[in-house]
C-alpha positions as CSV (number, residue, x, y, z in Angstrom):
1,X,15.1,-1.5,6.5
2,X,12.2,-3.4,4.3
3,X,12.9,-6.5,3.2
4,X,10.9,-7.7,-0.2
5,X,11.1,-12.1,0.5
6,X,10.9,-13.4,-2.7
7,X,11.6,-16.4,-2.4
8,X,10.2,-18.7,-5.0
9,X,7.3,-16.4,-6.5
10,X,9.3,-16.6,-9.6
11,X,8.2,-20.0,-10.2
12,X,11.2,-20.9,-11.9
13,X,11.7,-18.3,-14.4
14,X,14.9,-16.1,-14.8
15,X,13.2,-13.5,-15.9
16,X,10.5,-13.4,-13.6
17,X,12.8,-13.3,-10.6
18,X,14.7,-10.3,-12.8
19,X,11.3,-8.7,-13.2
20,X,10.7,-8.8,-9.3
21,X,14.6,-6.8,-8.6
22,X,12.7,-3.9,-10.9
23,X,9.8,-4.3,-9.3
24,X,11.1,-4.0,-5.2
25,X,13.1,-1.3,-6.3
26,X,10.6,0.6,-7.8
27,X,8.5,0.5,-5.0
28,X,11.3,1.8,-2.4
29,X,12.2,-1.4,-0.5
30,X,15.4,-1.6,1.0
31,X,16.5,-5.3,0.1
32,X,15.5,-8.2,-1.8
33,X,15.8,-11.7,-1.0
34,X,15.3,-14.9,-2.8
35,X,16.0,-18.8,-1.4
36,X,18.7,-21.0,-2.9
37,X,17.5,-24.6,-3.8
38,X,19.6,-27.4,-4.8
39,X,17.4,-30.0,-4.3
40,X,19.5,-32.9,-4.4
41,X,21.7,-31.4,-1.5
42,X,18.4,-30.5,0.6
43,X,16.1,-33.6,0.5
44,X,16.6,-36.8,1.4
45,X,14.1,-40.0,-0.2
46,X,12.8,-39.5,3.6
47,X,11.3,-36.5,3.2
48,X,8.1,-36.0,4.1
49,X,7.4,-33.4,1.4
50,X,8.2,-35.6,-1.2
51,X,5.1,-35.6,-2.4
52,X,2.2,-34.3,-5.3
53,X,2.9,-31.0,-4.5
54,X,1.0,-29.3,-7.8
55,X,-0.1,-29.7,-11.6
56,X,3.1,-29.3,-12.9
57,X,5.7,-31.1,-10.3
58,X,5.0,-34.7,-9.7
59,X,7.0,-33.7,-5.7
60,X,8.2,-30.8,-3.8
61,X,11.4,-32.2,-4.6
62,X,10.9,-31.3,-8.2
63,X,9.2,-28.3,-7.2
64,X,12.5,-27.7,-5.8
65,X,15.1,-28.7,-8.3
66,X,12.3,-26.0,-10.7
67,X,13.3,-23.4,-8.8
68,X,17.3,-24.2,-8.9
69,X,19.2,-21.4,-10.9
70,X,23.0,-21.5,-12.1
71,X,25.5,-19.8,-10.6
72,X,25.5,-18.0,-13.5
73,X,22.0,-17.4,-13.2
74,X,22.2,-16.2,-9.8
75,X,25.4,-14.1,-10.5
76,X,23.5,-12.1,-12.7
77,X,20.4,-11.4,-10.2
78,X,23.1,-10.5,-7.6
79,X,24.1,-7.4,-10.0
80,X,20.8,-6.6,-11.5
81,X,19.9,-6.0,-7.4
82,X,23.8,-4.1,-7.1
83,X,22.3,-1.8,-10.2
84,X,19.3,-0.6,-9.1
85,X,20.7,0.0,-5.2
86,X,19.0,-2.9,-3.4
87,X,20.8,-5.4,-0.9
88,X,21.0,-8.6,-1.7
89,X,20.0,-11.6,0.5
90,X,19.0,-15.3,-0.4
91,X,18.2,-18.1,2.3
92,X,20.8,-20.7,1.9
93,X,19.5,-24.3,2.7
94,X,22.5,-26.9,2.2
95,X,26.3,-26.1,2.0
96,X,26.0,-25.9,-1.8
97,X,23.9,-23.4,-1.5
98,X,25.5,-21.6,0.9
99,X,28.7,-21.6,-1.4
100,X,27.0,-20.4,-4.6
101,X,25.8,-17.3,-1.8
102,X,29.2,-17.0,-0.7
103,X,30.5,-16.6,-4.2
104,X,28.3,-13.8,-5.4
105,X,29.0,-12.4,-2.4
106,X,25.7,-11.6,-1.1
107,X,24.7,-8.2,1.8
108,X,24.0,-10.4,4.5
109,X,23.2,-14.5,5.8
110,X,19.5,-14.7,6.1
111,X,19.3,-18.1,8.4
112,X,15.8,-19.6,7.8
113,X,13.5,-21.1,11.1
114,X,14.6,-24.1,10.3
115,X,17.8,-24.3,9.6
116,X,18.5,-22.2,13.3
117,X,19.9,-25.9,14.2
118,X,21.8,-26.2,11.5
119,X,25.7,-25.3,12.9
120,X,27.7,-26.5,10.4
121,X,26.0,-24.1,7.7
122,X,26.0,-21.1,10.3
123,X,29.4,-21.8,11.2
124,X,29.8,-21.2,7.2
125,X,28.2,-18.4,7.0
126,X,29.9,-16.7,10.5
127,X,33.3,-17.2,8.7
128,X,32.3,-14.8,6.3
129,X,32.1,-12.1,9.2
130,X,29.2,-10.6,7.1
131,X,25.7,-9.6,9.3
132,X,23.7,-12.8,10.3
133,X,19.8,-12.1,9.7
134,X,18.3,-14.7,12.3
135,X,14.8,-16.2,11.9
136,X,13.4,-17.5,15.1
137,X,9.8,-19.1,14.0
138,X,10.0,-22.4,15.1
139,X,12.8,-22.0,18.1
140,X,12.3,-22.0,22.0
141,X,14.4,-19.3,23.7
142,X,16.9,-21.6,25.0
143,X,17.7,-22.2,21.1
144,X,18.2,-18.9,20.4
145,X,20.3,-18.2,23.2
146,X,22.3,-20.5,21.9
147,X,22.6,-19.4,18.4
148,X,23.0,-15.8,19.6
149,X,26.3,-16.7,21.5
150,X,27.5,-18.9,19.2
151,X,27.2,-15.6,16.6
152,X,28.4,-12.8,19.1
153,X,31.5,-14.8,20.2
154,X,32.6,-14.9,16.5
155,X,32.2,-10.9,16.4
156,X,29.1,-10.8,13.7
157,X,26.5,-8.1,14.0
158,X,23.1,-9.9,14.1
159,X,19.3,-9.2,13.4
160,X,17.1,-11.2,15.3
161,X,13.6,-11.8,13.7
162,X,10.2,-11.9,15.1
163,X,8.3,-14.6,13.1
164,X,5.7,-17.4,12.9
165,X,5.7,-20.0,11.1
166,X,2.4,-20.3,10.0
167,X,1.6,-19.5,6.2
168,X,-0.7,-17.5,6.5
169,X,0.1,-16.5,10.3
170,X,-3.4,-15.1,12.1
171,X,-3.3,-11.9,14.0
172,X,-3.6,-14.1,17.4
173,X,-0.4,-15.4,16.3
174,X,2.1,-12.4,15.1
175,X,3.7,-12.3,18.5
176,X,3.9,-8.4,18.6
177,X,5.0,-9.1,22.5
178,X,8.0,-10.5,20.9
179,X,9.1,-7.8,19.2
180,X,10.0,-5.7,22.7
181,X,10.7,-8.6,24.5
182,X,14.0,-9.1,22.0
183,X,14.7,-5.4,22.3
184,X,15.1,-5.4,26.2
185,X,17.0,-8.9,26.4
186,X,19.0,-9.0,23.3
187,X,20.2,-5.3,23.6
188,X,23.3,-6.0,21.5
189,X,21.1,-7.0,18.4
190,X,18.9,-5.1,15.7
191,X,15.5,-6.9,16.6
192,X,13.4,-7.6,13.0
193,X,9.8,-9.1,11.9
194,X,9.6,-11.2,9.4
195,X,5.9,-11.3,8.2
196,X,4.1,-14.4,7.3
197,X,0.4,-12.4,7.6
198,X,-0.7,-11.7,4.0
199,X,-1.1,-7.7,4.7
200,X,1.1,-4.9,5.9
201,X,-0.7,-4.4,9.4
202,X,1.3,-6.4,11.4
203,X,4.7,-4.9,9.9
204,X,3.4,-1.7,10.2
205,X,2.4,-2.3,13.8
206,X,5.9,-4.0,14.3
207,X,8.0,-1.0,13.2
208,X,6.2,1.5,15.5
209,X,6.9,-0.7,18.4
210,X,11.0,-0.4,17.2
211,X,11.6,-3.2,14.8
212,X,14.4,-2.3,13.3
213,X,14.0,-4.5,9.9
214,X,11.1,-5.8,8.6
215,X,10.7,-9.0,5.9
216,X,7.5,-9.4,4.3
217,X,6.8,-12.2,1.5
218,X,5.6,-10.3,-1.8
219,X,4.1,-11.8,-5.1
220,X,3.4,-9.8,-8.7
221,X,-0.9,-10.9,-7.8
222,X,-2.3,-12.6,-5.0
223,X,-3.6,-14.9,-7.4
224,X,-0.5,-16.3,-8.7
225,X,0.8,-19.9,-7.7
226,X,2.8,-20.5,-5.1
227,X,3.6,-22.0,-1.6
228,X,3.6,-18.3,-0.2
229,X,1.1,-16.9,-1.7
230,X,-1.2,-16.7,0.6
231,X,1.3,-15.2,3.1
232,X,3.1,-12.3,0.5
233,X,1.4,-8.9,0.2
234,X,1.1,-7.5,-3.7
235,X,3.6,-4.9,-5.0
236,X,1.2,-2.1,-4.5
237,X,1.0,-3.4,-0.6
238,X,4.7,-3.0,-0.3
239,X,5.0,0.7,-1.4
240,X,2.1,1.4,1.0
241,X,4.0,-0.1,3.7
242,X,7.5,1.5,2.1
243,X,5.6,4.9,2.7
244,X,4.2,4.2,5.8
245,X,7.3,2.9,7.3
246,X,8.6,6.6,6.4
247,X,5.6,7.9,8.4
248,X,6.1,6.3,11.0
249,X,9.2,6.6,11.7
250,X,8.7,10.8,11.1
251,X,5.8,10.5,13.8
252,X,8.0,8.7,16.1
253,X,11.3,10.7,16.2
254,X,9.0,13.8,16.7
255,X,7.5,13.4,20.0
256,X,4.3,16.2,20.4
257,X,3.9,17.6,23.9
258,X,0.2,18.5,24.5
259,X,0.5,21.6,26.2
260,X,2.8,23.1,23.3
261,X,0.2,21.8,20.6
262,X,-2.5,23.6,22.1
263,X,-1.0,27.1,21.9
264,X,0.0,26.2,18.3
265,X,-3.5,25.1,17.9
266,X,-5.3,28.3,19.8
267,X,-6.5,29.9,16.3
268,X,-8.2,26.6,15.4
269,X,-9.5,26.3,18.8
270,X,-11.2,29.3,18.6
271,X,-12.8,28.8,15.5
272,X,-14.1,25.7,16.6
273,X,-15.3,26.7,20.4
274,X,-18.1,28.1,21.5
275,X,-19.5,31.4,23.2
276,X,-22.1,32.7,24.7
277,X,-25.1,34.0,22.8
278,X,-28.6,35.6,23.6
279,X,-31.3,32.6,22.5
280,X,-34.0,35.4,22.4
281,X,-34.4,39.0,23.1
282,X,-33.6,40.5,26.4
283,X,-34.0,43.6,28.2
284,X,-31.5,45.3,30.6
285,X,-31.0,43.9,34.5
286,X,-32.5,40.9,33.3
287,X,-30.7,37.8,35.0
288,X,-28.4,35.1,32.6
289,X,-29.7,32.4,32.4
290,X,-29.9,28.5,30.2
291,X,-33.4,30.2,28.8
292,X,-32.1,33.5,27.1
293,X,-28.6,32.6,26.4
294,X,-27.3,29.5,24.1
295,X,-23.7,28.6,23.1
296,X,-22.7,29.0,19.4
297,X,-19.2,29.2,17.0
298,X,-16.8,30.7,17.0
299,X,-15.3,31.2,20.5
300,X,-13.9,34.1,20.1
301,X,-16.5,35.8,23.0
302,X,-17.1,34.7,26.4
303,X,-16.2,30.9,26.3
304,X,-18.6,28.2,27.4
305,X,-16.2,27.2,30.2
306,X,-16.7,30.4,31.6
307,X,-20.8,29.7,31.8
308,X,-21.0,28.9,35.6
309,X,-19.1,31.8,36.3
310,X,-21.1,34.0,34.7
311,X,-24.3,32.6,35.2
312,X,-27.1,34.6,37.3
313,X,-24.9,37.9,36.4
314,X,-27.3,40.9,34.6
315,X,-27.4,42.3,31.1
316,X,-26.0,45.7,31.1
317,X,-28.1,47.0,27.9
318,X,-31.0,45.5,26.1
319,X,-30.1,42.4,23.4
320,X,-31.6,40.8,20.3
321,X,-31.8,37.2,19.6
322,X,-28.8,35.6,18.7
323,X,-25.9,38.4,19.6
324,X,-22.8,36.9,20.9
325,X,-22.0,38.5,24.6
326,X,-18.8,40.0,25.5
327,X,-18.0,40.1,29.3
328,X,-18.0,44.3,29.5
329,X,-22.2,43.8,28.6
330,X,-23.0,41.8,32.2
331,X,-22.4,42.5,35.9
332,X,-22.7,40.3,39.0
């Protein structure tokens, strides 16, 4: 499954974030997801990030409380996604949150890197019994563990994701190792990768080592403002990766065995083999050799392999330059 992240790359506007549900499905994504602000449940007057964050928002607190939509509002995006046959997700980051989420009833609990800690919101969101998407960017394994038993006691299927929190995340740091290292010790869980890169190489690598969901951040233009930005991949990116997601998967279930390719492939060899050929004009008896024969297309005559085999053997009958030989015109 491809996940289209959102987020906040509607900057605000209803009918942005509308435009983007058209847009994901369109390019054949499975699911879309969004976050849910409400700023004055999220941020304290501690917080760090309370500060000039652009031109228009004097904080990222404000920044914040721009991006909050009504439950209405967000009711309305839930079944504009229903219509045009995408999941729904949104990251929930405070209890309010969580409760507008729970209302519109979205696909599945999409738990942020940093909110792994956060167990009275996941003990919300396990109530539901709905599919917990994990994120894991900023956790140590110990953490995890902990979150992943906390989940499977409760009985909730879980995704665990790959990811990095760095925006943009640097191919040094995509932690591809990760992505088999969840499959073999988390067997009981779909293992994702939730991309952070700014291209689709590292999904794309991620999926052909058995991801089995993938998230990747995507804006309208890479030029568009935006705290992700830098980290989202275009719309035209995502149907690449939508398509080769299908490619790879075909290549991967259809394992090629070598020796079977080559017989299915022996016409094509031929054409594109060589034989052995007189180089210039030669007379009966006379003796093979690297200065009157050369090795042309197509190998449908004696094969080049053969050459050692064959070599120091005699011409049956006289030859012109350039005649392909057949191995009834030598002798040993």
């Amino acid at each position: 499954m491809i996940i289209a992240e959102i987020g906040q790359a509607h900057d605000g506007s209803l009918g942005i974030a509308h435009s983007y549900i058209d847009a994901v499905a369109k390019s054949g994504a499975h699911a879309i997801k969004f976050q849910t602000h409400v700023a004055d449940a999220e941020s304290s007057i501690y917080d760090k990030w309370r500060v000039k964050f652009s031109r228009q928002d004097d904080s990222r607190y404000d920044y914040w409380k721009r991006m909050e939509f009504s439950f209405k509002e967000w009711e309305g995006l839930r079944q504009h996604a229903k219509e045009v046959g995408l999941k729904f997700l949104s990251s929930a980051f405070s209890i309010k949150a969580f409760e507008i989420l729970e209302k519109i009833d979205v696909d599945a609990w999409k738990i942020a890197s940093g909110e792994i800690s956060n167990f009275q919101l996941l003990d919300k969101m396990i109530s539901t019994t709905k599919p917990v998407y994990l994120s894991t960017g900023m956790s140590t394994l110990s953490e995890i563990d902990n979150v992943i038993k906390t989940i499977q006691n409760a009985g909730n299927p879980i995704c665990l994701f790959q990811c990095t929190s760095m925006y943009p995340t640097p191919s040094q740091k995509w932690g591809l190792n990760i992505v088999k290292f969840f499959k073999e010790k988390y067997q009981n869980c779909s293992i994702g990768f939730s991309d952070h890169s700014g291209d689709i190489y590292s999904s794309l690598a991620a999926i052909t080592l058995g991801a089995d969901i993938v998230e990747v951040h995507v804006v309208f233009d890479k030029n568009i403002f935006g705290p992700d930005t830098s980290s989202s991949i275009t719309l035209n990116q995502l149907e690449k990766l939508v398509i080769g997601e299908k490619e790879i998967k075909n290549a991967l279930e259809n394992p090629v065995d070598k020796d079977s390719m080559a017989i299915e492939l022996a016409d094509t060899k031929t054409l594109f083999n060589k034989s052995v050929f007189t180089s210039i004009d030669v007379k009966k008896n006379e003796i093979l050799t690297e200065k009157n024969c050369i090795f042309k297309k197509p190998g449908t005559g004696i094969p080049i392999s053969k050459w050692k085999k064959i070599k120091g053997s005699k011409f049956k009958k006289d030859f012109k330059k350039g005649m392909m030989i057949s191995i009834e015109d030598i002798c040993s």
